[in-house]
Structures are given as structure tokens and as C-alpha cells.
Backbone as a ProteinNet text record, in pm:
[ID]
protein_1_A
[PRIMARY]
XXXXXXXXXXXXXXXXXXXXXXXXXXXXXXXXXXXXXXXXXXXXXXXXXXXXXXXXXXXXXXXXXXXXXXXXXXXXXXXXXXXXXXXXXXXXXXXXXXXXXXXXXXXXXXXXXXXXXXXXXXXXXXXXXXXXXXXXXXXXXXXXXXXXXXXXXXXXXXXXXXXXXXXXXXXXXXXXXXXXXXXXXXXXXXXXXXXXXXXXXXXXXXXXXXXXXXXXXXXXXXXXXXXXXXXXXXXXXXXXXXXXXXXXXXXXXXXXXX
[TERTIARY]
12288.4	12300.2	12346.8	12396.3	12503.7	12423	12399.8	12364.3	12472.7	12458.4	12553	12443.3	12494.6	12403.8	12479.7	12429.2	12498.8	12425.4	12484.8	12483	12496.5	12574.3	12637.4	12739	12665.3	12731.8	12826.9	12836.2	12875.7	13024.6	13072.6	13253.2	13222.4	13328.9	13364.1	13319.9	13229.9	13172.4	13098.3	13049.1	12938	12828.4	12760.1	12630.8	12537.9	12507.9	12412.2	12275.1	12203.8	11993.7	12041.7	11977.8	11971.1	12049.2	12197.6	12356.6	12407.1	12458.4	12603.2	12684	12825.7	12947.4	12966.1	13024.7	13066.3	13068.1	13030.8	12965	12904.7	12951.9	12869.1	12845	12770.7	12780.3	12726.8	12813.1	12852	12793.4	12673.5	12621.4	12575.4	12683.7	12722.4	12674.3	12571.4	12524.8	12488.9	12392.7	12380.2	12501.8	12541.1	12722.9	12736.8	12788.6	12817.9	12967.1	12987.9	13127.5	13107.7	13156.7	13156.7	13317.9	13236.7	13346	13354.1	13454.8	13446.3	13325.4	13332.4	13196.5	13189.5	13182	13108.1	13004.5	12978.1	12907.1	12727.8	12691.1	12515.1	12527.3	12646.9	12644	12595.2	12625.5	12586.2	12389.2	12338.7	12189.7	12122.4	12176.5	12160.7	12140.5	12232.6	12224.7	12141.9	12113.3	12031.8	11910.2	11838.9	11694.6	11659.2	11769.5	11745.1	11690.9	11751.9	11692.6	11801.1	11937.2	12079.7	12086.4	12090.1	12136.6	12256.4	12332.6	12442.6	12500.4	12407.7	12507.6	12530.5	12547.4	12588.1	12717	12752	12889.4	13008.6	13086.2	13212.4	13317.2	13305	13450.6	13413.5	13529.9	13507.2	13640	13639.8	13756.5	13719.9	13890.3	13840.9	13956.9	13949.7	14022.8	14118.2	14060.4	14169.6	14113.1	14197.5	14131.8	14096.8	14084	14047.6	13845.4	13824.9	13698.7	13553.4	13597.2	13473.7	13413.2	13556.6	13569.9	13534	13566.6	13572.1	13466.9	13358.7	13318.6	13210	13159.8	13076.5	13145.1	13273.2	13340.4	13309.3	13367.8	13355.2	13213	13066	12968	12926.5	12999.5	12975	12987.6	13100.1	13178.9	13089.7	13057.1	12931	12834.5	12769.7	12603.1	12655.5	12745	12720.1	12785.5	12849.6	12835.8	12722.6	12622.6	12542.3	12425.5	12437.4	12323.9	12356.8	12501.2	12591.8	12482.1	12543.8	12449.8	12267.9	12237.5	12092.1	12028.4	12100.4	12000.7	12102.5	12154.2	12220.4	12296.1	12324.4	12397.6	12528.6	12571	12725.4	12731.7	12805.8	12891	12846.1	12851.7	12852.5	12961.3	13093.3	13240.8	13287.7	13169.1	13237.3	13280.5	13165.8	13161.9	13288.2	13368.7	13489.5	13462.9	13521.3	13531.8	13649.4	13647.1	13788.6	13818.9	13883.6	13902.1	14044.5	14000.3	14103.9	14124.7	14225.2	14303.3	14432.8	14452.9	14600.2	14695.6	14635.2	14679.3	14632.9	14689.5	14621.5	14648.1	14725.5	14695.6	14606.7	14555.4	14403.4	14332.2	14322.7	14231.7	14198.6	14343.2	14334.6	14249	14237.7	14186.5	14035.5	14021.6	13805.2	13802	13854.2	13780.6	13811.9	13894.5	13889.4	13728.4	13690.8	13564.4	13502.3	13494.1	13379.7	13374.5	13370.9	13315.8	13397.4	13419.3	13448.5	13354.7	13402	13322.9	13417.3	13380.1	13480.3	13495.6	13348.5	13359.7	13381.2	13395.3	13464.3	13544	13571.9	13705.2	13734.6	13609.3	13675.6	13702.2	13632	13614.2	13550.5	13537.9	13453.6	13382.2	13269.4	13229.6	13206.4	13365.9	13371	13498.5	13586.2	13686.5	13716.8	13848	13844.7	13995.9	13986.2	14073.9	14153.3	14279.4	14284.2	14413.6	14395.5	14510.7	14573.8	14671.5	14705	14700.1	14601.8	14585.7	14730	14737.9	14869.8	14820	14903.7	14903.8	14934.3	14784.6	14760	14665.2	14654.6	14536.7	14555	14394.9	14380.2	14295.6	14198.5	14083.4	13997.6	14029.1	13938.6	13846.2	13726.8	13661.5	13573.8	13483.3	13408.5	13318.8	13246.1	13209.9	13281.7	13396.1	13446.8	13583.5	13681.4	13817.2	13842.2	13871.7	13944.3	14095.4	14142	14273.6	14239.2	14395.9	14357.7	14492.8	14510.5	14618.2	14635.5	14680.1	14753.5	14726.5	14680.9	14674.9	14760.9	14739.6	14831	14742.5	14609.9	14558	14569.8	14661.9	14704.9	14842.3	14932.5	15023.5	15165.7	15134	15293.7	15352.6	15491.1	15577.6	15594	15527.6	15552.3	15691.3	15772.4	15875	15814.8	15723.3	15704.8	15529	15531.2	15412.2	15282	15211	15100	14987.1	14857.7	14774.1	14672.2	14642.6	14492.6	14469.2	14421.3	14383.3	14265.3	14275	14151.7	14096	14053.3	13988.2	13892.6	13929.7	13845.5	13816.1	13679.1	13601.2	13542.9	13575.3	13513	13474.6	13348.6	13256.3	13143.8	13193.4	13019.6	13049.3	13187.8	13253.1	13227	13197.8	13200.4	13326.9	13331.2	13477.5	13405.8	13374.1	13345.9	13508.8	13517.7	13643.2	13557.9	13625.3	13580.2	13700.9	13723.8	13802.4	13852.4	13770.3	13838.9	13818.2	13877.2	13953	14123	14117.8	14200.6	14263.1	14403.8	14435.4	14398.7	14389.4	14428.9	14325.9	14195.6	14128.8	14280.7	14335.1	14436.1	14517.7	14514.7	14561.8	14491.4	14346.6	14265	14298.3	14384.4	14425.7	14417.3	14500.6	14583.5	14443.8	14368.9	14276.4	14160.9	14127.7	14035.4	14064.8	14237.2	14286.5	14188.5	14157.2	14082.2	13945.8	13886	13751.2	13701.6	13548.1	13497.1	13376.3	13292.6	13117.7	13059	13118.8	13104.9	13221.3	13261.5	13331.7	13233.7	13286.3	13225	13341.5	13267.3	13413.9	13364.5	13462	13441.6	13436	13330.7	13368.1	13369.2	13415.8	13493.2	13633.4	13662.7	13818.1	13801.4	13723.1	13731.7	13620.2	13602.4	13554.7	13446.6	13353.8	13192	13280.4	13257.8	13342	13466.5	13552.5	13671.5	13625.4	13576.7	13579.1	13462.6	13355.2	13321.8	13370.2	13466.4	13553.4	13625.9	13719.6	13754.6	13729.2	13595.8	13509.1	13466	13405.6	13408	13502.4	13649.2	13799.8	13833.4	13821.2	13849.1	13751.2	13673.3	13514.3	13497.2	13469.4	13364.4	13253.6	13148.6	12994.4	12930.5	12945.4	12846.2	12946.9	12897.2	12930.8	12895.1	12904	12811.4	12857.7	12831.2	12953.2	12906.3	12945.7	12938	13051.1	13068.4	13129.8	13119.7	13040.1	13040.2	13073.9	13128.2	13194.2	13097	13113.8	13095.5	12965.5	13074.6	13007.6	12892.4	12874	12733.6	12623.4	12663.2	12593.8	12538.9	12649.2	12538.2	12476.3	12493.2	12442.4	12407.3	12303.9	12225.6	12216.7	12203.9	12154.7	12320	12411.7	12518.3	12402.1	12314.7	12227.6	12203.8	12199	12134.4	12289.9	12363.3	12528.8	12554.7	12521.9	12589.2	12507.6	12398.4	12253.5	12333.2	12429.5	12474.4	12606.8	12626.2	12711.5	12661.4	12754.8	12716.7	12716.9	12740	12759.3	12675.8	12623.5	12504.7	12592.1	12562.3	12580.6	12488.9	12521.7	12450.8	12504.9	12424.9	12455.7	12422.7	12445.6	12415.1	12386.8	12274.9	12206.5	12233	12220.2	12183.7	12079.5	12083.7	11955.7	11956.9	11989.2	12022.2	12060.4	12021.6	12076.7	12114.3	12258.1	12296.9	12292.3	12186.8	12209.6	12273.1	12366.4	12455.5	12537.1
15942.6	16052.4	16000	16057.2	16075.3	16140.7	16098.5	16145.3	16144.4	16252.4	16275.2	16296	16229	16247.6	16295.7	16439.3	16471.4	16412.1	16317.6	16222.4	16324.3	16423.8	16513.2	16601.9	16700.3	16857.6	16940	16859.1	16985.5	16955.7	17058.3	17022.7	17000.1	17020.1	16927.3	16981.5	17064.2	17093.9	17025.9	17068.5	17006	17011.6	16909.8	16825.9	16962.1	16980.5	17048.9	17045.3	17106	17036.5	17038.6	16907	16884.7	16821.1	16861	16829.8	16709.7	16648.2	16565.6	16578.3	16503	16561.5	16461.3	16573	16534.7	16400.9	16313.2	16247.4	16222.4	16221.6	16215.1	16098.8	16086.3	15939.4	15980.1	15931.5	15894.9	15856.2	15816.3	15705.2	15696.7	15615.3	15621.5	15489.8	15465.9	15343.1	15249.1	15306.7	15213.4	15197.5	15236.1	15186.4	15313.3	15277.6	15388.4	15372.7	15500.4	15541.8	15647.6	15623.6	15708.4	15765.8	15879.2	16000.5	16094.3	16003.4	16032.8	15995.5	15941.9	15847.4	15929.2	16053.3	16106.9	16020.5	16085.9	16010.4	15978.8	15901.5	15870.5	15841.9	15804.7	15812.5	15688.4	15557	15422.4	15456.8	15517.8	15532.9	15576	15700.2	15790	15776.3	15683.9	15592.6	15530.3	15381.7	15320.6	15345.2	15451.7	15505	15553.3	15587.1	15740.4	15616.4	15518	15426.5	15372.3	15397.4	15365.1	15227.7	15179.8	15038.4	15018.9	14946.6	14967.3	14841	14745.1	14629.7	14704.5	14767	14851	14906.8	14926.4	15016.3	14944.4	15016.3	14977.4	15032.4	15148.9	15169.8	15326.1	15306.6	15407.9	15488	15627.6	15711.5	15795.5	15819.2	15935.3	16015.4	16143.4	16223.2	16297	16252.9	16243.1	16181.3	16156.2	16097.2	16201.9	16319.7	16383.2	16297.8	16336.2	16240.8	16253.2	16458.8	16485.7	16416.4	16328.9	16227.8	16148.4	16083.4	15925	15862.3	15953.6	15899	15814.8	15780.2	15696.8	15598.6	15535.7	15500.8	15331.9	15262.6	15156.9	15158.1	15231.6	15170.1	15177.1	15219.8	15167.1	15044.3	15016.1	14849.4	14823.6	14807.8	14708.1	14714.6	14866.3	14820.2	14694.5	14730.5	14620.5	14500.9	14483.9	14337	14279.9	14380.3	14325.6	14297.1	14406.2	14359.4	14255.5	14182.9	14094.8	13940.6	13932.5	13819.7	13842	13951	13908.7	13945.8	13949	13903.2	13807.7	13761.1	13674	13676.1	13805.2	13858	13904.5	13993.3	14004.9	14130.6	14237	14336.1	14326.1	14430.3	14425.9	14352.7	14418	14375.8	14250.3	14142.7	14039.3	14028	14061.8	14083.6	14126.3	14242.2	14286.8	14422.9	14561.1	14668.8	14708.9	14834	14894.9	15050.4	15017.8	15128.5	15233.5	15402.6	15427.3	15544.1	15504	15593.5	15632	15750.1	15798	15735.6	15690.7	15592.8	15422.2	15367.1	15206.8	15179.3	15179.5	15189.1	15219.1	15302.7	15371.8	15301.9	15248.6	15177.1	15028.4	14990	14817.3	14859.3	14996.4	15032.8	15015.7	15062.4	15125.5	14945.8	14884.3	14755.1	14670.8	14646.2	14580.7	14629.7	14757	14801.9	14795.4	14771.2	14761.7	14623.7	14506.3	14400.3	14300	14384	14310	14228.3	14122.3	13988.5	13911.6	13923.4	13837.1	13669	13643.8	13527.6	13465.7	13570	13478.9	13569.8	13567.3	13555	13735.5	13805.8	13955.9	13966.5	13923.8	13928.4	13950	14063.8	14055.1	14009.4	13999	13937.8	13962.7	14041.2	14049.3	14090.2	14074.2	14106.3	14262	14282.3	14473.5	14478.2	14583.1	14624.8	14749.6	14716.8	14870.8	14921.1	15059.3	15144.9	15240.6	15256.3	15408.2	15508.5	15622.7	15718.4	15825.9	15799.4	15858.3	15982.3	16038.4	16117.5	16076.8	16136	16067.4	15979.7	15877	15810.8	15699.3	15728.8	15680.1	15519.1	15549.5	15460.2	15431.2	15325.3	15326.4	15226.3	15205.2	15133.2	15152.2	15085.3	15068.4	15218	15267.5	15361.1	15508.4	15537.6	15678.2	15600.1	15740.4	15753	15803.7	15821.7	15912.8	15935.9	16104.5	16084.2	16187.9	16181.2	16191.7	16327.9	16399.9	16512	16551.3	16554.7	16642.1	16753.2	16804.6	16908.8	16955.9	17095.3	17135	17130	17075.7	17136.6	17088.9	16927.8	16908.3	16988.5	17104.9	17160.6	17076.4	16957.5	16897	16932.7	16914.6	16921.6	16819.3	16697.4	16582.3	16469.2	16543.8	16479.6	16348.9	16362.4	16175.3	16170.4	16174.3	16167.6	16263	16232	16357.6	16296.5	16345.5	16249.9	16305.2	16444.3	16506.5	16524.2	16475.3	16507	16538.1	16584.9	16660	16533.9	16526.3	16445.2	16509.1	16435.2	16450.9	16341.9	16334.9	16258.4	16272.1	16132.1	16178.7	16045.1	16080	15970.4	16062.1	16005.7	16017.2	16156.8	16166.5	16332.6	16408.8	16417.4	16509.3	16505.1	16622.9	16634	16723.7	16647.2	16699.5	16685.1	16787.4	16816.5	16829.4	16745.2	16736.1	16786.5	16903.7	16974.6	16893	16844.2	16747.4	16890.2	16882.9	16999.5	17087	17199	17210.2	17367	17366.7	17507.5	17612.1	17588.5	17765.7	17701.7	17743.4	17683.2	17690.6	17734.4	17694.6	17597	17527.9	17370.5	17278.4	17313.7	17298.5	17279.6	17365.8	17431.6	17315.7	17225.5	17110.6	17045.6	16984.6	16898.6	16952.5	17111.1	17199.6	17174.2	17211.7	17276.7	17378.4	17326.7	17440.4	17456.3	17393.7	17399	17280.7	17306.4	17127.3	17169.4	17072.5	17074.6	17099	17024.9	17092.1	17060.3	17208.1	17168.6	17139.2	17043.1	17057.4	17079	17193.9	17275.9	17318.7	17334.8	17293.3	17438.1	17515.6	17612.4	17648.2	17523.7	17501.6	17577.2	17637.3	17659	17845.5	17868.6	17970.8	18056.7	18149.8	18227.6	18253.5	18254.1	18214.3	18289.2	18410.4	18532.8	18489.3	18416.6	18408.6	18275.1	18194.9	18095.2	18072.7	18190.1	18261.2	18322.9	18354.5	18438.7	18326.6	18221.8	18146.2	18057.4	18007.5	17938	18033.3	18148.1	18195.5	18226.8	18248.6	18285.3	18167	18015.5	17918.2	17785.4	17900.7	17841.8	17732.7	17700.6	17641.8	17646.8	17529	17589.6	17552.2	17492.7	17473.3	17445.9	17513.7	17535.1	17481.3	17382.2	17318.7	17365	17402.2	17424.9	17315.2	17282.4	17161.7	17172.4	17087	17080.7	17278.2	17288.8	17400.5	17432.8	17543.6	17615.4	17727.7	17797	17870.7	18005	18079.2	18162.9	18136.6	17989.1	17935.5	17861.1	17808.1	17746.8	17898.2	17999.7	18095	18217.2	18205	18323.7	18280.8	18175.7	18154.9	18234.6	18374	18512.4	18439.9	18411.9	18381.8	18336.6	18257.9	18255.6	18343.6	18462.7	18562.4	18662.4	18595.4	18653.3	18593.1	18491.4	18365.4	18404	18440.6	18485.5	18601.9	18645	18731.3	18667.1	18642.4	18523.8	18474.4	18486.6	18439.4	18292	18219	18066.9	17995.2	17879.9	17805.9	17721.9	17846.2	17833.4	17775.8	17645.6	17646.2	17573	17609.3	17597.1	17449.2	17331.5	17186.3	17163.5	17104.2	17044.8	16887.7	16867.8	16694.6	16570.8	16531.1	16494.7	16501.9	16644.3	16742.2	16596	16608.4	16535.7	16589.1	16614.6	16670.1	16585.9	16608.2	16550	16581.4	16518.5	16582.8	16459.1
14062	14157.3	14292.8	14347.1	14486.3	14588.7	14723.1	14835.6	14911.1	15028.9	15106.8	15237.8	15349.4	15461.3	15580.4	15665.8	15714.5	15835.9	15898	16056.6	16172	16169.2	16300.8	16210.7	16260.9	16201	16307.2	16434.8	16574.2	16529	16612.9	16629.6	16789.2	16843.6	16952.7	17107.7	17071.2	17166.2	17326.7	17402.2	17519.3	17435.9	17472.6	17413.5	17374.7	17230.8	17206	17144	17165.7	17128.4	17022.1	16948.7	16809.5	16741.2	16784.1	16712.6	16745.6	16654.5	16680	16658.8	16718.4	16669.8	16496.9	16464.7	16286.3	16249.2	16182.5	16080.4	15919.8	15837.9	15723.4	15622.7	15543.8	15451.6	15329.2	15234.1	15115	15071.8	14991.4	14907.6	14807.2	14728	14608.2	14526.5	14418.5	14393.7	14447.9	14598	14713.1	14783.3	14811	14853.1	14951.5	15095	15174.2	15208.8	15263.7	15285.9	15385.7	15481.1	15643.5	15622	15630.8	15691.1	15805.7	15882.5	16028.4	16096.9	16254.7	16342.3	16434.5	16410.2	16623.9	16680.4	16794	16833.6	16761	16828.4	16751.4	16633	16509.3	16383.5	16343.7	16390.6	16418	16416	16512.2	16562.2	16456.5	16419.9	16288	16207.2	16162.4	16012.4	15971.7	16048.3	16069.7	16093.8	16157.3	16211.8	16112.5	15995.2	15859.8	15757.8	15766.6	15664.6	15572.7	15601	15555	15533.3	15464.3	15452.1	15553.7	15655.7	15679.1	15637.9	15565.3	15482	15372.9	15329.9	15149.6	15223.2	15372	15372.6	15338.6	15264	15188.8	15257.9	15350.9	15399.5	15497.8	15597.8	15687.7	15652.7	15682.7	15687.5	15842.2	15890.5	15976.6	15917.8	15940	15936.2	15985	16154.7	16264.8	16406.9	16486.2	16579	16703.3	16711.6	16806	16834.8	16973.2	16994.4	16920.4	16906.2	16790	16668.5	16595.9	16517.8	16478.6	16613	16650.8	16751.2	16833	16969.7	16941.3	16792.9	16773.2	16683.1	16688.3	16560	16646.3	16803.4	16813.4	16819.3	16864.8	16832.9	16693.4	16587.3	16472.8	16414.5	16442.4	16439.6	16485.9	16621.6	16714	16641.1	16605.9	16486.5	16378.6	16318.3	16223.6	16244.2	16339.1	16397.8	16477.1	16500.2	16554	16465.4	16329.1	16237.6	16139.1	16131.5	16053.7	16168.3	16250.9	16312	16391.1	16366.7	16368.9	16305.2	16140.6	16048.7	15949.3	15983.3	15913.5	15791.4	15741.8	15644.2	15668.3	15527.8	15549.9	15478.9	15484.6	15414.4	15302.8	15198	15085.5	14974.2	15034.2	14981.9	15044.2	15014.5	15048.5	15194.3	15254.9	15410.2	15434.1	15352.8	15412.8	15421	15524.3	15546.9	15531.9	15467	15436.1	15524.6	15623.9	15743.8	15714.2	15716.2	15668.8	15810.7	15853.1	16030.6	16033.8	16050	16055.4	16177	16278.9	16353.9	16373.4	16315.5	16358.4	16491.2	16578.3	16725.3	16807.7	16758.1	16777.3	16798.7	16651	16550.3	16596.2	16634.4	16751.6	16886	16965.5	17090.3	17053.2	16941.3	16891.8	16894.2	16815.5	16797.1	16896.2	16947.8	17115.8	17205.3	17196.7	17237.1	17243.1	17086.6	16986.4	17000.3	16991.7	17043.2	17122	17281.8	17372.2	17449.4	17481.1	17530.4	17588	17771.8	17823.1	17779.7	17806	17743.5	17580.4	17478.7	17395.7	17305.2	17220.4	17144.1	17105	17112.9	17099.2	16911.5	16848.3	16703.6	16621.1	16571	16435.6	16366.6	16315.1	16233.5	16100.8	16041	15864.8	15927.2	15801.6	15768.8	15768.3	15761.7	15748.4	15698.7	15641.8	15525	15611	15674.9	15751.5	15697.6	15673.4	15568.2	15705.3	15675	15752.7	15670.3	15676.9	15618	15557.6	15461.7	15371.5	15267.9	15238.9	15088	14984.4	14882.5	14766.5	14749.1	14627.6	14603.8	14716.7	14802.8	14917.5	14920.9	14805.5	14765.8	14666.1	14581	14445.6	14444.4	14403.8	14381.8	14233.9	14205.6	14119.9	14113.7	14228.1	14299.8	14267	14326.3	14348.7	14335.3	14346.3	14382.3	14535	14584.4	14723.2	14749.8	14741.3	14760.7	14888	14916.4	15096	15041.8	15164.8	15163.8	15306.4	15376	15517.8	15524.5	15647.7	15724.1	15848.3	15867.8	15984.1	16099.9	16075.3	16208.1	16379.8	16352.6	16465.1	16541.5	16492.8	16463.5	16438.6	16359.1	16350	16221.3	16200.1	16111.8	16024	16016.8	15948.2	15973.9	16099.8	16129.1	16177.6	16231	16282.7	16256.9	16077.8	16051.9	16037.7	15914	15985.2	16023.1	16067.7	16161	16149	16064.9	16023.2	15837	15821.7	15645.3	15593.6	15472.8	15452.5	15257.5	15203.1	15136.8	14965.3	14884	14762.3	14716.1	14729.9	14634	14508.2	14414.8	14311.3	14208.3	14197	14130.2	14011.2	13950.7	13842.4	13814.4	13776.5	13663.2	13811	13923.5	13998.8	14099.1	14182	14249.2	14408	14487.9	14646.7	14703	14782.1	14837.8	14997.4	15127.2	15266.9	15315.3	15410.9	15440.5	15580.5	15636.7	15764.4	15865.5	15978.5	16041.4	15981.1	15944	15834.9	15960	16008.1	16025.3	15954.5	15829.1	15731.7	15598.4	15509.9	15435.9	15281.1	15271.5	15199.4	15196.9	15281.1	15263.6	15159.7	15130.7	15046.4	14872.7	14874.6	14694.3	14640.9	14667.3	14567.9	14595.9	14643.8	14658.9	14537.7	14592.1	14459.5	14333.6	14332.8	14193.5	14117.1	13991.6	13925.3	13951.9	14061.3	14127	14129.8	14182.1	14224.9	14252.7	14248.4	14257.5	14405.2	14552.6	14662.3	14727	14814.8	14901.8	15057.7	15157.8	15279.7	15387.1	15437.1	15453.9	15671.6	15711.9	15856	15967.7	15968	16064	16227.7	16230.5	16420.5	16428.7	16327.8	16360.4	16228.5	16158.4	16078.2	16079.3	16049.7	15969	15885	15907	15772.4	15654	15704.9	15615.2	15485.9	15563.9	15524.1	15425.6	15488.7	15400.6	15310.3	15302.9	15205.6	15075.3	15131.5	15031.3	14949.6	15005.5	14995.8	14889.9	14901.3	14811.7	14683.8	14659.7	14568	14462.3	14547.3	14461.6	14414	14448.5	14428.5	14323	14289	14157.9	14255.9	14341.3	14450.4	14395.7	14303.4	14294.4	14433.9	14485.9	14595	14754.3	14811.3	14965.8	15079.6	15185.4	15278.2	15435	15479.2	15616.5	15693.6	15788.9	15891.7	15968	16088.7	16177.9	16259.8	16321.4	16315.8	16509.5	16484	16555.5	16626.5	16710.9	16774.7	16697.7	16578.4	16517.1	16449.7	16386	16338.1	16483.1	16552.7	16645.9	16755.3	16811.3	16850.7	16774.1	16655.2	16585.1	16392	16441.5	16329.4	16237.5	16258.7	16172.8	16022.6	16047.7	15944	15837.4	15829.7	15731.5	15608.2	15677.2	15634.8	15580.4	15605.4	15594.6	15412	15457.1	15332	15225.3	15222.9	15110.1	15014.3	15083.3	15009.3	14892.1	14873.3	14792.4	14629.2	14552.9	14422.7	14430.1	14487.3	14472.7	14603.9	14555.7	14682.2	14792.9	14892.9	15031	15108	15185.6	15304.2	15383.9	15533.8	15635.1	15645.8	15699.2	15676.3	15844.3	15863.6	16017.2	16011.3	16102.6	16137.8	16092.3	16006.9	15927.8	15772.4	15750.1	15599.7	15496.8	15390.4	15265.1	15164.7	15099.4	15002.5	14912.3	14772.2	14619.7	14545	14472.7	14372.7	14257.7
[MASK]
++++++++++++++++++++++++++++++++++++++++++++++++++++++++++++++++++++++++++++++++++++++++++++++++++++++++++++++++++++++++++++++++++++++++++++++++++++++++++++++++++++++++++++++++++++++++++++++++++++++++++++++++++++++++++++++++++++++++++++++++++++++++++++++++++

């Protein structure tokens, strides 16, 4: 069985009681996999009882800060728990980082363990991909293929730079919507359905992407990254109850089994 830990559920809001910005983890046969680092996700992890030597690989989905604002003190936690306790990574003290920009990606880790006095380095290796379409990531563990979104509004003329994600391990198929313009960017990732989607309402609709999930054999529903309509009007609870398929609303803390 598969846990999913939701680290930070907010979208990109001003600091709210309770929330972080988006975060979640993967963990798959002891083995973690970060999707997307807002901020506190590093704190989070670790305080919850996460192994963070079992992590095998980070993804973001885009670099807006909601994203990313805990991504170099992530690097720093586990360089800092790599030398004071004297261990290493799971993968062969290597990390496998997946960013639609590596430019970025050179800025977080310059950050992430700067030290005037010495060398500004790591302590494990890292595996860094530029986030593409298609099969993104295989291991022993899961698969991950990655797919593009519109929600930064580009054309793909010089690249795309937001994607949305399916995982799938152990006969199951979770689909992570990322930040997505239109929940139909989704299709090809679903196809003929999937066990959960975690699906993002900073940018949609409870309603719509209600609907959405049911037309699309969605069995299970998680919302996160949440937006406006769930953060001031909780009562959506009581919206979603109405639904043939298991809806819920996902908090900070929350653990999905599956």
C-alpha cells in the first residue's frame, strides 16, 4: 500500500492559519517522491515522521513560488541530515530532480547550500531532468509520465514550463493535475479512468470539476491546492457529499492510502 502525504494544500495565497503552500509526498515501498516544495515542506516532512533518507526524487510542476518556496530549504534539510547523521540517500546517495527550468534549478541550489567559506556543494549527487512530455520516470517503485499544461498561457513556441503528472505503481493510476488552465488538459493522462485524481482548485470550480471527475470514472477525488471558493466557504463540504464518487477536500497533515 501507497501513502500520499499532503505537506501544504494552499495555492498561492498570503499566509493562511493552518495552510501551506502546495506540497505532497509519495510513498511508495518506503521510498518518497516530492511533488512540488512550498514552503514548510522540508519542516513538515520531517516533524510527520518521513524518512527523508528514503527520498528518491523531487518533481515540480512549475516554478511559480507557490511551488517552489520551500524547494532550496529542502535541499538544505537533507544536506543537513546527510552530515549529521552520517548517512546517505537511498539511491545511492543520489537525487533525481525533475524542473521545467534548470536555470532555476542552478538558482534553488546555489541557496540551498551557500557557504562563503567553502565550496557551495552538495552532499549527494542529483539526477536533474528538464521536465518533458511523456515517460518522465521509472523506477523499481512507480512509473511517472509528465504532460503540459496551458496554465502558464504559452504556445509551446519556446517550450512549455507547467505540467500536470500520472503516477502509477502497484496496478494503480493517481493522476496530479499540477496547476492546469481548463481540467481537460487532464484526458490523455486519465484516459479510461484512474484510482485518484488530485486535482487543484486555485484556478476552478468545486462544481465543475465535480462534474468533471464523475464523467471521466474518477473513483476517488482529492482537491488541494485550494483557491479561494474552498478556503472561504468550507460549507463546499457539504456541496461534494452530494456526488456518487469519494470526494474530499484534503488539509495539511491529511494522509491518503491507496
Amino acid at each position: 500500500m501507497a501513502r500520499i502525504h499532503f505537506l501544504g494544500t494552499c495555492s498561492g495565497t498570503e499566509p493562511m492559519e493552518g495552510m501551506h503552500h502546495t506540497s505532497v509526498v509519495f510513498e511508495i515501498n518506503g521510498q518518497n517522491y516530492f511533488l512540488d516544495a512550498g514552503e514548510n515542506c522540508a519542516y513538515a516532512a520531517y516533524l510527520s515522521g518521513i524518512d527523508m533518507m528514503k527520498t528518491r526524487a523531487i518533481l515540480i510542476s512549475h516554478m511559480h513560488i507557490d511551488h517552489t518556496g520551500g524547494f532550496a530549504n529542502l535541499l538544505f534539510c537533507l544536506n543537513k541530515l546527510i552530515w549529521r547523521h552520517n548517512t546517505q540517500l537511498v539511491d545511492n546517495n543520489t537525487l533525481n530532480i525533475y524542473v521545467p527550468d534548470l536555470k532555476v534549478l542552478n538558482a534553488i541550489k546555489t541557496v540551498a547550500c551557500y557557504n562563503a567559506k567553502e565550496n557551495n556543494n552538495l552532499r549527494f549527487a542529483t539526477r536533474e531532468t528538464c521536465t518533458h512530455d511523456g515517460s518522465l520516470h521509472e523506477d523499481e517503485n512507480l512509473r511517472i509520465t509528465a504532460l503540459h499544461n496551458r496554465h502558464l498561457g504559452e504556445d509551446g513556441s519556446n517550450g512549455w514550463h507547467a505540467y500536470s503528472f500520472l503516477f502509477e505503481f502497484d496496478g494503480k493510476r493517481v493522476v496530479c493535475s499540477g496547476d492546469v488552465h481548463s481540467p481537460d488538459e487532464l484526458d490523455a493522462l486519465i484516459g479510461d479512468g484512474c484510482d485518484l485524481l488530485l486535482m487543484e482548485t486555485g484556478h476552478h470550480s468545486v462544481t465543475d470539476v465535480c462534474n468533471y471527475a464523475v464523467s471521466h470514472n474518477v473513483n476517488r477525488l482529492r482537491f488541494y491546492h485550494h483557491g479561494r471558493e474552498i478556503i472561504g466557504d468550507r460549507a463546499a463540504e457539504h456541496l461534494i457529499a452530494t456526488y456518487p464518487i469519494d470526494i474530499k477536500i484534503a488539509y495539511d497533515g491529511m494522509i491518503e492510502e491507496i
